[in-house]
LUMTORDREN-917905 format. One record per atom (N, C-alpha, C, O): residue in one letter; atom name; residue number from 1; x, y, z. Coordinates in steps of 0.001 Angstrom, whole numbers. Example, Ala and Ser with C-alpha at 12.3 -4.5 7.8 and 13.67 -1.06 7.14 Angstrom:
+----+----+-----+---------+---------+---------+
: aa : at :   i :       u :       v :       w :
+----+----+-----+---------+---------+---------+
:  A :  N :   1 :   13190 :   -5690 :    7800 :
:  A : CA :   1 :   12300 :   -4500 :    7800 :
:  A :  C :   1 :   13200 :   -3300 :    7800 :
:  A :  O :   1 :   14236 :   -3319 :    8465 :
:  S :  N :   2 :   12850 :   -2250 :    7080 :
:  S : CA :   2 :   13670 :   -1060 :    7140 :
:  S :  C :   2 :   12900 :      30 :    7870 :
:  S :  O :   2 :   13409 :    1138 :    8039 :
+----+----+-----+---------+---------+---------+
//
This chain:
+----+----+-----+---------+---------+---------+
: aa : at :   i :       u :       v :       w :
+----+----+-----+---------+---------+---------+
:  X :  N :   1 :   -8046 :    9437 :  -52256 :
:  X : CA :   1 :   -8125 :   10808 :  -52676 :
:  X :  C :   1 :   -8168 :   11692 :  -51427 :
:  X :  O :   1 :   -8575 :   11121 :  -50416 :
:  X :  N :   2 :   -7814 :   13022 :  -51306 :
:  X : CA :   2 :   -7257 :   13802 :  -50115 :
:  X :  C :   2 :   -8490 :   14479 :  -49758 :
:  X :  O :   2 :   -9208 :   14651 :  -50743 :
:  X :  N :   3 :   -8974 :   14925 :  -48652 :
:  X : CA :   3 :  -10069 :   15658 :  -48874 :
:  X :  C :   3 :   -9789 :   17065 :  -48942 :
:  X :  O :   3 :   -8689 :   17426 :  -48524 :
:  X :  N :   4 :  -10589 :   17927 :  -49394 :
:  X : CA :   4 :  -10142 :   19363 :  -49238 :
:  X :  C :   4 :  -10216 :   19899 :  -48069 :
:  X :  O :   4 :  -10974 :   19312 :  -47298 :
:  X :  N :   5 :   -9587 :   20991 :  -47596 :
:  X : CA :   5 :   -9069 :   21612 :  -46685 :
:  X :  C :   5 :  -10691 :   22682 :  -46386 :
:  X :  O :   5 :  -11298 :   23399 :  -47181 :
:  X :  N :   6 :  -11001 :   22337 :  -44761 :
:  X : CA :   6 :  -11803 :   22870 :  -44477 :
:  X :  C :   6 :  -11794 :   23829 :  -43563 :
:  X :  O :   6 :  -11333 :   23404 :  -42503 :
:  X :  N :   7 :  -12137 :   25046 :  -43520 :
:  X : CA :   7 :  -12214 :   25955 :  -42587 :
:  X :  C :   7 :  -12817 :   26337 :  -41792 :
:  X :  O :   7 :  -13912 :   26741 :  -42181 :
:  X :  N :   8 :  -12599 :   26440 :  -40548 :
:  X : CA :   8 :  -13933 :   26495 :  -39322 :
:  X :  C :   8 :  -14542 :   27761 :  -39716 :
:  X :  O :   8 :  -13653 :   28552 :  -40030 :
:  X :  N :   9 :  -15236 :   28060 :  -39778 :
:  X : CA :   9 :  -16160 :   29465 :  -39640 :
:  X :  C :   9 :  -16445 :   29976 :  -38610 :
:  X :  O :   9 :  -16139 :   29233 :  -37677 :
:  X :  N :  10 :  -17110 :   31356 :  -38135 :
:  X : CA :  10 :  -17604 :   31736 :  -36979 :
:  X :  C :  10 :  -16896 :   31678 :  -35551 :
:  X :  O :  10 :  -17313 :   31856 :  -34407 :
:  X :  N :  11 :  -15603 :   31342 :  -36113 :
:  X : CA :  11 :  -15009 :   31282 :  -34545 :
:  X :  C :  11 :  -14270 :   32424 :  -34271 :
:  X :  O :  11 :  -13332 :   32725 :  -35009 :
:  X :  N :  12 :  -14623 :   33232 :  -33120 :
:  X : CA :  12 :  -14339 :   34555 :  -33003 :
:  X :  C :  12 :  -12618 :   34547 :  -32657 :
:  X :  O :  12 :  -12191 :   33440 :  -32332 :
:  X :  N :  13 :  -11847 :   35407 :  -32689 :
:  X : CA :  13 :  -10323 :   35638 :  -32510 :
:  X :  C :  13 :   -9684 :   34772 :  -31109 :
:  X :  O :  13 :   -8842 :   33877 :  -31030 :
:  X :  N :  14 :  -10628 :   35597 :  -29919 :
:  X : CA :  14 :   -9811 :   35393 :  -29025 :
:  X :  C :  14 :  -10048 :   33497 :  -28548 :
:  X :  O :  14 :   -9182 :   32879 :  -27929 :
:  X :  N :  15 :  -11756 :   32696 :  -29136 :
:  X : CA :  15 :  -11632 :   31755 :  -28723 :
:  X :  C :  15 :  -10727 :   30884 :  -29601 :
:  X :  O :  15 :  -10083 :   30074 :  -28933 :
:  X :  N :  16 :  -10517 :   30837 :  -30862 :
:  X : CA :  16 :   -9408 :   31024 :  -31887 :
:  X :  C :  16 :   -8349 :   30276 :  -31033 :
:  X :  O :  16 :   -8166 :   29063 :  -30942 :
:  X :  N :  17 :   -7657 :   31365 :  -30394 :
:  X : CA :  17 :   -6715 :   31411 :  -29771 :
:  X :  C :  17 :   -6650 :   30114 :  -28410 :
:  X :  O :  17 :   -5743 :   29336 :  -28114 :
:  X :  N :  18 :   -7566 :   30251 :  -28006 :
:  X : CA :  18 :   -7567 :   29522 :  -26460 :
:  X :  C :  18 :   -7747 :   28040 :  -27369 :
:  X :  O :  18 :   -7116 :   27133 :  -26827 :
:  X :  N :  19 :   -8261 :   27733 :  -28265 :
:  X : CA :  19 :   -8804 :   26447 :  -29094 :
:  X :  C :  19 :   -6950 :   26042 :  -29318 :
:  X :  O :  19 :   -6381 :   25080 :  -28802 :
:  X :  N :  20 :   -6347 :   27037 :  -30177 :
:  X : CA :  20 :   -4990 :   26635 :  -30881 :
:  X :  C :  20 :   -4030 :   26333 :  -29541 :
:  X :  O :  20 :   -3443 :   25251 :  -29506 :
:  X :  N :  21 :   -3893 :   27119 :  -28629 :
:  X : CA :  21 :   -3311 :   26756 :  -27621 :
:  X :  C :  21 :   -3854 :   25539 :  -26511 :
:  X :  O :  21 :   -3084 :   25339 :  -25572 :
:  X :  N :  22 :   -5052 :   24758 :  -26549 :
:  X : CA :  22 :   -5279 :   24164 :  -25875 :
:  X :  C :  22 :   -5232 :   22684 :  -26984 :
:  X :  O :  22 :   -5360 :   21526 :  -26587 :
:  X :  N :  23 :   -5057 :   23033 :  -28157 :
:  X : CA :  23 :   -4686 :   22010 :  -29410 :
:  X :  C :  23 :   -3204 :   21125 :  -29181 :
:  X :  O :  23 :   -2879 :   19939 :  -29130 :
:  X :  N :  24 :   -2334 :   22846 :  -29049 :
:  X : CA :  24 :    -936 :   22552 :  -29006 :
:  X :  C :  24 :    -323 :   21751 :  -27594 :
:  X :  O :  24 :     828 :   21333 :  -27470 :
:  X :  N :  25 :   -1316 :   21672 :  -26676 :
:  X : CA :  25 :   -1064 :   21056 :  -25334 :
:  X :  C :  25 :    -879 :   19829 :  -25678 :
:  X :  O :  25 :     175 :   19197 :  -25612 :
:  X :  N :  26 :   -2214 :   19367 :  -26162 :
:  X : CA :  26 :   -3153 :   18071 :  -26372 :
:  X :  C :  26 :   -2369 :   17562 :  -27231 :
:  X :  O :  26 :   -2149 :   16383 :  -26952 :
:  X :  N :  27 :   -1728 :   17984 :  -28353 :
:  X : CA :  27 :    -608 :   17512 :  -29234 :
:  X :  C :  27 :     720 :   17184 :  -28716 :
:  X :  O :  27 :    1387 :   16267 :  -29198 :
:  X :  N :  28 :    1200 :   18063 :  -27547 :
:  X : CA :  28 :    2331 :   18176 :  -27010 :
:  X :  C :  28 :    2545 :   16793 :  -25890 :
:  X :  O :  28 :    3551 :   16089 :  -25802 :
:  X :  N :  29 :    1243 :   16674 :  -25086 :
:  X : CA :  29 :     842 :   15520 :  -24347 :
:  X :  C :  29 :     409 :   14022 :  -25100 :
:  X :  O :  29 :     462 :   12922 :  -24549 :
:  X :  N :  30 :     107 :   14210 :  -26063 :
:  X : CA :  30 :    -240 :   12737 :  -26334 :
:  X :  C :  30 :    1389 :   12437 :  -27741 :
:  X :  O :  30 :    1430 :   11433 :  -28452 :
:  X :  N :  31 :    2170 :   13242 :  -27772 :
:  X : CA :  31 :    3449 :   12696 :  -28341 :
:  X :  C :  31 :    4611 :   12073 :  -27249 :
:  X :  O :  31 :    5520 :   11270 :  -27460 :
:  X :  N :  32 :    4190 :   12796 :  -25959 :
:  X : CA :  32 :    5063 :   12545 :  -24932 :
:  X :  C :  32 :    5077 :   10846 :  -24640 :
:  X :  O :  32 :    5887 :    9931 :  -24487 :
:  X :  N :  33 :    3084 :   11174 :  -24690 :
:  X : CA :  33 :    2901 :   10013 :  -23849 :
:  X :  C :  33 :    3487 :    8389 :  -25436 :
:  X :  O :  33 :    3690 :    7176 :  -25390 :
:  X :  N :  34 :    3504 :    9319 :  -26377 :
:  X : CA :  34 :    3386 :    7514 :  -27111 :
:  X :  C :  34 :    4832 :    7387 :  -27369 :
:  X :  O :  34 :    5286 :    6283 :  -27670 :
:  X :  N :  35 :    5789 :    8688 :  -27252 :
:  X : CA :  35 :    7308 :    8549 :  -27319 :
:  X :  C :  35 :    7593 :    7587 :  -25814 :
:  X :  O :  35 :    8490 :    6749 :  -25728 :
:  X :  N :  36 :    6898 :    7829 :  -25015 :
:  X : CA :  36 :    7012 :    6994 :  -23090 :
:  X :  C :  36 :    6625 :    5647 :  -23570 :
:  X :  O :  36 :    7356 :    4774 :  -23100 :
:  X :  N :  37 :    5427 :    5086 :  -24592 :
:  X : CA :  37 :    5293 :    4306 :  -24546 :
:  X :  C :  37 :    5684 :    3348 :  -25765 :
:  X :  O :  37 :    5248 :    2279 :  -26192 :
:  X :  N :  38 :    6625 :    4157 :  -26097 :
:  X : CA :  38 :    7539 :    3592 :  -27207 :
:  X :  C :  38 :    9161 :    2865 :  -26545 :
:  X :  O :  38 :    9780 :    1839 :  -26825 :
:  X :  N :  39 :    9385 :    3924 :  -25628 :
:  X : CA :  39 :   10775 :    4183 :  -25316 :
:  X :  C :  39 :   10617 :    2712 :  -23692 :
:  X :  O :  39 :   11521 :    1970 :  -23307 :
:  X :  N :  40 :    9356 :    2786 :  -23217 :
:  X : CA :  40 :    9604 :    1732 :  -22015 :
:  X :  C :  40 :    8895 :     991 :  -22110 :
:  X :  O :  40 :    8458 :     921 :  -20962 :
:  X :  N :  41 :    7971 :    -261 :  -23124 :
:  X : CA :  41 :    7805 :   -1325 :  -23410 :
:  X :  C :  41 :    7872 :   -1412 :  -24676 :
:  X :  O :  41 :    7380 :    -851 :  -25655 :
:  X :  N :  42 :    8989 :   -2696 :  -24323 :
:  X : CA :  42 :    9241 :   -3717 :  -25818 :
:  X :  C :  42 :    8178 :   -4274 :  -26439 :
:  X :  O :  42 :    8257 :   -4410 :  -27660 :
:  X :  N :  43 :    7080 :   -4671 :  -25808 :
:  X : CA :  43 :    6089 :   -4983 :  -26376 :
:  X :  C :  43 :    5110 :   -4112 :  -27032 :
:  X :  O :  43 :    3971 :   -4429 :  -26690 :
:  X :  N :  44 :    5142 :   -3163 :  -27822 :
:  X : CA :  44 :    4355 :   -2214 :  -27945 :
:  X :  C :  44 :    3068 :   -2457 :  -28439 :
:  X :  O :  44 :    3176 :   -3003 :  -29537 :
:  X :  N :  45 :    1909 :   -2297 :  -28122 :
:  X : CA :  45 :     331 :   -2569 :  -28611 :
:  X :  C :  45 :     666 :   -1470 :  -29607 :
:  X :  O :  45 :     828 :    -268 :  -29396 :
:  X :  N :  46 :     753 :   -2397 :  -31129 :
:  X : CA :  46 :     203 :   -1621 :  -31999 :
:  X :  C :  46 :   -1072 :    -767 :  -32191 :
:  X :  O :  46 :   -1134 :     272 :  -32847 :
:  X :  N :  47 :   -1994 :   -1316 :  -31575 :
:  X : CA :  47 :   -3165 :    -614 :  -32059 :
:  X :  C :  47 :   -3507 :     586 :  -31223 :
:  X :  O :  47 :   -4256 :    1517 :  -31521 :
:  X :  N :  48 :   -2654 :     347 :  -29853 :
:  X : CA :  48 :   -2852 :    1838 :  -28978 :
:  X :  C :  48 :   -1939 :    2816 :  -29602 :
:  X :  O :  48 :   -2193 :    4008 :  -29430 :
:  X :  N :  49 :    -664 :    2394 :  -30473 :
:  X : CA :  49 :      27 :    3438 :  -30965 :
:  X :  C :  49 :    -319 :    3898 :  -31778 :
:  X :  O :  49 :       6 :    5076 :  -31935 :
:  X :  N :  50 :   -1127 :    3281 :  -32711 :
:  X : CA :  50 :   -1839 :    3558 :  -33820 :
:  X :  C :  50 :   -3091 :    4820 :  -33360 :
:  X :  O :  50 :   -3437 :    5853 :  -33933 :
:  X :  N :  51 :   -3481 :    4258 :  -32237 :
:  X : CA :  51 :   -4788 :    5146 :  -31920 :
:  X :  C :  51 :   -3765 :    6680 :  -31135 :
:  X :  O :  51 :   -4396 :    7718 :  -30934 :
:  X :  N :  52 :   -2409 :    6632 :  -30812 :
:  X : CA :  52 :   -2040 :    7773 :  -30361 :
:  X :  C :  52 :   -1807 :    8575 :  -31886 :
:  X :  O :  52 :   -2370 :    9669 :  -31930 :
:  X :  N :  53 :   -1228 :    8269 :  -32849 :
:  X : CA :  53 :   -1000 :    8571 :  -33903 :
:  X :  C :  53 :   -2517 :    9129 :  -34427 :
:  X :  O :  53 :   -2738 :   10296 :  -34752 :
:  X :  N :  54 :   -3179 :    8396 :  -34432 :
:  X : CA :  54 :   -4823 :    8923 :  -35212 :
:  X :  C :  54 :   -5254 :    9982 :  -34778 :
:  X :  O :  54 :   -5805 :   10911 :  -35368 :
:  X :  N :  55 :   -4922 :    9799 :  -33418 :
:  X : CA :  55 :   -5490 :   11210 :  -32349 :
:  X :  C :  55 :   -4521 :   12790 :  -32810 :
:  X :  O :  55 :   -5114 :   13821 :  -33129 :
:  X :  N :  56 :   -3407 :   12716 :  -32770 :
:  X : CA :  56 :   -2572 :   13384 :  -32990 :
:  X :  C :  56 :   -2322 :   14320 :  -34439 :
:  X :  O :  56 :   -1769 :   15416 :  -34524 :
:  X :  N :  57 :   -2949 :   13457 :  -35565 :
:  X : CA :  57 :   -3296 :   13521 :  -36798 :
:  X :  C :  57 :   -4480 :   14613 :  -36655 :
:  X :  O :  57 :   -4469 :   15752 :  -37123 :
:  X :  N :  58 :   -5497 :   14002 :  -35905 :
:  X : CA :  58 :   -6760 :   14554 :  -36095 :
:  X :  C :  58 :   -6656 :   16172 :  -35423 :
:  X :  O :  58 :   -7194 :   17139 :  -35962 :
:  X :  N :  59 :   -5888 :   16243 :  -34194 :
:  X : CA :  59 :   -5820 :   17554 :  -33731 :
:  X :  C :  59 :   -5118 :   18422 :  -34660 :
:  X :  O :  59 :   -5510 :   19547 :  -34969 :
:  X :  N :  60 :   -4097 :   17877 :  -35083 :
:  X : CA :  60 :   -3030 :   18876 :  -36476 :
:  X :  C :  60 :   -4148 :   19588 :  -37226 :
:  X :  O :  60 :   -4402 :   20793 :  -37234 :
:  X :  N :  61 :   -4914 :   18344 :  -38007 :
:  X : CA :  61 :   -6028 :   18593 :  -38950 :
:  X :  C :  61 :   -6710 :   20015 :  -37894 :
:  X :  O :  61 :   -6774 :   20886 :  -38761 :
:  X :  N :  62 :   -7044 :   20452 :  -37041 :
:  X : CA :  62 :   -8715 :   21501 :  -36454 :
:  X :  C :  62 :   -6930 :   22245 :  -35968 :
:  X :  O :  62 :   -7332 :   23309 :  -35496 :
:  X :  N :  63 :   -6237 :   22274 :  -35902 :
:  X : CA :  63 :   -4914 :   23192 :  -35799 :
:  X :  C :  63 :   -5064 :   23910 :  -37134 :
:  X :  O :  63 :   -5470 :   25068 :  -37040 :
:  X :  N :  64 :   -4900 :   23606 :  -37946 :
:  X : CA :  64 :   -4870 :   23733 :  -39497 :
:  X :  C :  64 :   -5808 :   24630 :  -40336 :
:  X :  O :  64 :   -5711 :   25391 :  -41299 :
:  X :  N :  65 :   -6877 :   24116 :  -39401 :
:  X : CA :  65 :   -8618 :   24498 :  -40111 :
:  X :  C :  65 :   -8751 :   26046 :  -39351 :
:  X :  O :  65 :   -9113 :   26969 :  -40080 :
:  X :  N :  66 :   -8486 :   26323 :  -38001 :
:  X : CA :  66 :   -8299 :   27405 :  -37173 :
:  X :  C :  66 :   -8122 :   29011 :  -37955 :
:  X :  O :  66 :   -6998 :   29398 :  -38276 :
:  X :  N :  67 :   -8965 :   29591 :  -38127 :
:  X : CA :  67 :   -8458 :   31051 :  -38794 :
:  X :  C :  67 :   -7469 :   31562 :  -37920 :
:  X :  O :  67 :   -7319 :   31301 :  -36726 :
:  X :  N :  68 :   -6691 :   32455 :  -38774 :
:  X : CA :  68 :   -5242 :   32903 :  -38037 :
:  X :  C :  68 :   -5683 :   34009 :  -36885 :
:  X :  O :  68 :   -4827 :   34527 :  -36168 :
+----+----+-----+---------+---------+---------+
//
């Protein structure tokens, strides 16, 4: 079952902002890094890709939650 969609509270505009943009880094950097570690070993550790994926998930999710 999905959980419902939660909204941060109390977070003022401008830190808002520095949070979503320092989200979109952290998202931007850990796709690089698991596309690098997709693209140059054949052997891929599932469970570290798995844990880049979980991570990546979880930042979307507090991207999401962020008042506009």
């Amino acid at each position: 079952m999905a959980q419902p969609a939660v909204s941060l509270v109390n977070v003022d505009s401008m830190n808002s902002c520095l949070m979503r943009e320092r989200l979109l880094q952290e998202i931007t950097r850990l796709e690089r890094d698991l596309e690098r570690l997709q693209c140059n070993d054949r052997r891929v550790d599932r469970s570290l890709e798995q844990t880049y994926r979980e991570m990546i998930h979880a930042r979307r999710e507090i991207l999401g939650s962020l008042p506009n």
